[in-house]
Each structure stands twice: as C-alpha cells, then as structure tokens.
C-alpha positions as CSV (number, residue, x, y, z in Angstrom):
1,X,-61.9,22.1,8.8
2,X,-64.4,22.6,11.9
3,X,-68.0,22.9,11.6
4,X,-69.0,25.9,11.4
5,X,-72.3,25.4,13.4
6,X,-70.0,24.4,16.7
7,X,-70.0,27.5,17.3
8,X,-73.4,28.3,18.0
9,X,-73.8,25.1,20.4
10,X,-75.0,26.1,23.9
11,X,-73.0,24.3,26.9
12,X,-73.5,24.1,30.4
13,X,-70.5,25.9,32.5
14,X,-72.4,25.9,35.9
15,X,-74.9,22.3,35.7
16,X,-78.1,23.4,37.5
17,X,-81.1,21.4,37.8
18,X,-84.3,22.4,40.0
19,X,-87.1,20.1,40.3
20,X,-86.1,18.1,36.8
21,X,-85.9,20.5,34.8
22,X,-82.1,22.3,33.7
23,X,-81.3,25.8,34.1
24,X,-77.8,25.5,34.2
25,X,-75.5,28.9,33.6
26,X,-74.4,28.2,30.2
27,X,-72.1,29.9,27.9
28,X,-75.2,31.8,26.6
29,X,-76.1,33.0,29.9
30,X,-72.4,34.0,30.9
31,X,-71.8,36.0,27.6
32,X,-75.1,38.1,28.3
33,X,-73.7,38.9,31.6
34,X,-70.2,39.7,30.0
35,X,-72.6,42.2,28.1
36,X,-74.2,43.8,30.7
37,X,-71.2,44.0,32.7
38,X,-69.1,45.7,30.0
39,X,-71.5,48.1,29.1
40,X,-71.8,49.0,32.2
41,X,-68.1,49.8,33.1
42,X,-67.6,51.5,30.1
43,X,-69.8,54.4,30.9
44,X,-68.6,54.1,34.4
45,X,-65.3,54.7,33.2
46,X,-66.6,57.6,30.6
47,X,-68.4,59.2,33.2
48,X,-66.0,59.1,35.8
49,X,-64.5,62.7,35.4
50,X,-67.6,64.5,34.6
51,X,-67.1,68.3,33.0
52,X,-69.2,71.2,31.4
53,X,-66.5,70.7,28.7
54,X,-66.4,66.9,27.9
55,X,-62.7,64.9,27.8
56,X,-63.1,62.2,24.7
57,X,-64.5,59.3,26.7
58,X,-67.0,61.4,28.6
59,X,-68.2,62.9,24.6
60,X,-68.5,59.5,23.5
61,X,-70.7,58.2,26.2
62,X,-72.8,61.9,25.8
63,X,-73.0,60.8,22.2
64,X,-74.6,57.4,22.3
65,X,-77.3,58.7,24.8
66,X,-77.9,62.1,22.3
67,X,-78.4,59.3,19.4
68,X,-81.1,57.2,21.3
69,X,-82.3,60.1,22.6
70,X,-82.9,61.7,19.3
71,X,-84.4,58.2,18.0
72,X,-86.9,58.1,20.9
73,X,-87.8,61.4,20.6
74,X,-87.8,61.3,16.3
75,X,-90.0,57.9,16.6
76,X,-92.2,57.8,19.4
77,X,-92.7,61.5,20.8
78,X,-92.2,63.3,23.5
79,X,-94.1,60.9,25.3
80,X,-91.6,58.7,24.6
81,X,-88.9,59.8,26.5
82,X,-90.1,58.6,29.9
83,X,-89.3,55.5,28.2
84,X,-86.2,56.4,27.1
85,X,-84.3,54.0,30.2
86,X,-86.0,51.0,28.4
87,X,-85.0,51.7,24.5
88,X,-81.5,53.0,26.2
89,X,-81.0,49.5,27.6
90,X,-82.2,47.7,25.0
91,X,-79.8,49.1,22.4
92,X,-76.7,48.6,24.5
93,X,-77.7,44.8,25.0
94,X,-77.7,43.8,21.9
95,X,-75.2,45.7,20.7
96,X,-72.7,44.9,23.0
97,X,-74.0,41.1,22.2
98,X,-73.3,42.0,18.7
99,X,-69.9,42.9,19.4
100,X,-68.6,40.9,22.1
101,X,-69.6,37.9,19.6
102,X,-66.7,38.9,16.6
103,X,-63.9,38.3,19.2
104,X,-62.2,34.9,19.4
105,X,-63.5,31.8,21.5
106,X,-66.6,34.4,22.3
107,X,-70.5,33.2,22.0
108,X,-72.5,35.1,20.1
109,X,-75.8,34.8,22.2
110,X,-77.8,37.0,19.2
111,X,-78.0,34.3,17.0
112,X,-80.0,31.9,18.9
113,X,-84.1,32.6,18.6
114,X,-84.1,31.9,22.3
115,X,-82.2,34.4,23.6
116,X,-83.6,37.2,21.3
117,X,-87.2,35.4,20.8
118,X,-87.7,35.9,24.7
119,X,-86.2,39.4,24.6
120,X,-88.7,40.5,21.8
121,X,-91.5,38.8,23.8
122,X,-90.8,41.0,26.6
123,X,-90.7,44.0,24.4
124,X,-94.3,43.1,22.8
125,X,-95.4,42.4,26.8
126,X,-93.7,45.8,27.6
127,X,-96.1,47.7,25.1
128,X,-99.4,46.1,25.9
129,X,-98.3,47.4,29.1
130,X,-97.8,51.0,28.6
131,X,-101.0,50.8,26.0
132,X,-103.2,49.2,28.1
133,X,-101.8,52.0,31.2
134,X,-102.2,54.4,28.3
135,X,-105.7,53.9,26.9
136,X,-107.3,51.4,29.7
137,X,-110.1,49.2,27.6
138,X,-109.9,51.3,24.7
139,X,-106.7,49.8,23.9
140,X,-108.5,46.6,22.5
141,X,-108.7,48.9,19.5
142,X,-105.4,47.5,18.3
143,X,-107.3,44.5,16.8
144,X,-110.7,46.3,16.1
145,X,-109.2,49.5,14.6
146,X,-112.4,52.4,15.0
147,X,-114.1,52.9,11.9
148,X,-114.1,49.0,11.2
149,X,-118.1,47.8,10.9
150,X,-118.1,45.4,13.2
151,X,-119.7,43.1,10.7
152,X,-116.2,42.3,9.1
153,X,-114.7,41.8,12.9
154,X,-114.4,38.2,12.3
155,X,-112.4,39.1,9.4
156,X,-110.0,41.9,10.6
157,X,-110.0,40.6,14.5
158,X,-108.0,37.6,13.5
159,X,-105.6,39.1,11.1
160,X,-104.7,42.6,13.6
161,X,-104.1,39.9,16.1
162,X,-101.6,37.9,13.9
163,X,-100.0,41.3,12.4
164,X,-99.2,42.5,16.5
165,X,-97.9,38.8,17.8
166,X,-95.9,38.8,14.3
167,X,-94.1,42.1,15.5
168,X,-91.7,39.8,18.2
169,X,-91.0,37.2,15.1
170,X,-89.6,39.9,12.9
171,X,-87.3,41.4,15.1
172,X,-86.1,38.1,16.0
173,X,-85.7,36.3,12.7
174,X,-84.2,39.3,11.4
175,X,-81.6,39.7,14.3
176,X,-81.0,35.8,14.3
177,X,-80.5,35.3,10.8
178,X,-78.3,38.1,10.0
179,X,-75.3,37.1,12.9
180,X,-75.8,33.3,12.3
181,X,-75.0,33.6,8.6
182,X,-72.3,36.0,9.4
183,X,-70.5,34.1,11.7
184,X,-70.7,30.9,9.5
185,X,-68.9,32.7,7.2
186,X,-66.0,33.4,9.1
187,X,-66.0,30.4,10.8
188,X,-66.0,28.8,7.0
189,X,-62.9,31.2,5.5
190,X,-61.0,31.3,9.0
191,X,-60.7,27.2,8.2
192,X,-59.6,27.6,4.6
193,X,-56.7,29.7,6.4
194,X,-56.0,27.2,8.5
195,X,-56.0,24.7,5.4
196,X,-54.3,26.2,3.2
197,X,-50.7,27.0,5.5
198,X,-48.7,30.1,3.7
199,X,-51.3,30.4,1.1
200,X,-53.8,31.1,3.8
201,X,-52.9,34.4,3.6
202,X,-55.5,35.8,0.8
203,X,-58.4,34.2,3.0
204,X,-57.0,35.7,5.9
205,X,-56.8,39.3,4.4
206,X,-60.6,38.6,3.2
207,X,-62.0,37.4,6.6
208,X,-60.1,40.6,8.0
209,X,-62.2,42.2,5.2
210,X,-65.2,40.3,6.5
211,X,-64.8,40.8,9.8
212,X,-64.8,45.0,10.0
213,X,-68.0,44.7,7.8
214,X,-69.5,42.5,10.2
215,X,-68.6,45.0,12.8
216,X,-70.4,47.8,11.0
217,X,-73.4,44.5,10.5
218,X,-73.4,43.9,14.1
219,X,-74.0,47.9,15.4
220,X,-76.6,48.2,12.2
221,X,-78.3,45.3,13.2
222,X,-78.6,46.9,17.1
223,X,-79.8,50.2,15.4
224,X,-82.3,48.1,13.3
225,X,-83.6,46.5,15.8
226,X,-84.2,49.6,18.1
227,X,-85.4,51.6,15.9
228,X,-88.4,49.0,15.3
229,X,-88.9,48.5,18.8
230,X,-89.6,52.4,18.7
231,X,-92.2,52.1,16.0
232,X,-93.6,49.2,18.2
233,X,-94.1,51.0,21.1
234,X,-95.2,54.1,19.2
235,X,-98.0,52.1,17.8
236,X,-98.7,51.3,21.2
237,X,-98.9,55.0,22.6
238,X,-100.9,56.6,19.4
239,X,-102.5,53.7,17.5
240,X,-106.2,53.9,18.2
C-alpha cells in the first residue's frame, strides 16, 4: 500500500532556477493553470450561442454568475458588485482546484498552505486596498474601532491587529485541512482495494461512496470560502 502523503508531494516538471533561487513550473503550478484554463473554456463553450431564451449550457453558466451575484450583493452591498469580477474569479479558482483534484493522477494544489496561504494573503492585501481607497486615513479605524478611549489602545490595537492578519489563516487552514484529510482517505481505501483483489470490491463501492461526498466537500468548501472572503471585504467597505 502507497503512502498516502505521495500525493501531496510537489515536483518540478519544468527545472527553473534564477539567480539561486528555484521557481521551477511544478505540478502545482501546471494544475492551477489546468484550472484557469478549464474554467475558462467552459463558459466559452456555454456562451458560445448566446439567446434571450438560454439552451442548457448557456442556463448553467447564467446560473453560477446569478449565485455569486446574489452572494455579493446578499453580503457585501450594492457596493459590492463593482467587485463582483474579483469574488467571481475567486470562486471559480478554487473550485475548479477542488474538483480537478478528485480525478486520477491529478494534484490537488488546495491542500498545500502555500498555494492557498498566498491566495488569502492577496485577498487580505486586496481589502486594505479598497478600504484604504474607501475611507483614506480613516481606515486605521480597523484596529482603533471609534468609541474606544484611547487609554485602553495599547490593549485593543494589538488584538484588532491580530484578529484582521488572522482572517488569511482561517481561510487557509480551513480550505487546507479539509481536502488534505479527504484525499488521504481515498488514497488509504483505494489501497485496501488494491490489497484485498476480488474482495476489494466493498472498499471500492465505499470510496465510490466517498468520492461523490467529497465532490459535494470540494464545491462547499469553494462556497465556504467565498462567502468569508465576502464578509472580509465587507468589513473592509463598512467597518468603521
């Protein structure tokens, strides 16, 4: 039976190394761009034909824009929606990352804190941006909220700071941990099938089980993790 970490191991398909240091295209790297380019041919194909009355493909992709739409609009505002690109993207990314990761031989590049550490990094950066277009100076009120005496700022300063760099850290450990320990447990019952020869077939019926719950996992994790990144950036817009 394998180990069922192996699968999470990052390796170099295109070795790169600029002035000592590696950047190599890894299979990380070329599973995110399997992500992006999937997604993106798949509403090119859905919006091909476009009607007044919408064929199947063209309702689905109408669909997933009404439900992000309705998310930005439910959690942020209507001035959220100018934002809307941003939340859009972000949801198909990790889905599709989700996704593409249940398929055979494929690299699940959710499950490493890297990957998804540096995408919630550029989420927090992304809403000190908009609050600090938003509110100029004022928005230094994030860690001084008003009505605070400033007497207890040595107190509150420190843990408002710790409570807004935490945001990043959630969404990744929560992301991270939830397709690691999924995948290790197919990775675990797909050997007992293996193992086992005609009896494999009980553990094969279970991992089938296992593998459409992870599916429904893997798009509730995306929706999770959107979702929060709406309440992030609407804390950013009307926190004062």
């Amino acid at each position: 039976m394998s180990n069922p970490m192996e699968q999470f191991k990052i390796e170099p398909i295109v070795p790169i190394n600029a002035g000592g240091h590696d950047i190599s295209y890894t299979n990380s790297s070329m599973f995110m761009t399997f992500a992006v380019v999937l997604c993106v041919c798949l509403f090119l194909f859905c919006l091909r034909k476009r009607t007044i009355v919408p064929n199947k493909a063209q309702a689905f992709a109408e669909a997933v824009y009404d439900f992000i739409y309705s998310l930005v609009k439910e959690n942020i505002g209507p001035e959220g929606l100018k934002y809307f690109s941003f939340i859009f993207s972000l949801f198909l990314f990790v889905a599709f990352g989700n996704v593409l990761g249940l398929f055979p031989y494929a690299f699940t590049f959710t499950s490493h804190v890297a990957a998804v550490g540096t995408l919630s990094l550029l989420g927090l950066l992304f809403n000190m941006v908009v609050g600090i277009k938003k509110k100029k100076w004022g928005y230094i009120r994030t860690i001084m909220p008003k009505g605070i005496p400033w007497v207890l700022a040595p107190l509150v300063m420190p843990i408002e700071t710790i409570s807004l760099l935490s945001k990043p850290f959630s969404l990744t450990i929560r992301l991270v941990a939830n397709m690691t320990v999924g995948h290790i447990m197919l990775k675990i019952i797909a050997g007992f099938i293996v193992a086992l020869g005609v009896a494999g077939i009980v553990p094969l019926l279970f991992d089938a089980g296992i593998i459409v719950f992870e599916m429904f996992i893997a798009l509730l994790q995306a929706f999770i993790y959107t979702i929060l990144s709406c309440i992030y950036l609407s804390d950013a817009i009307h926190s004062h």
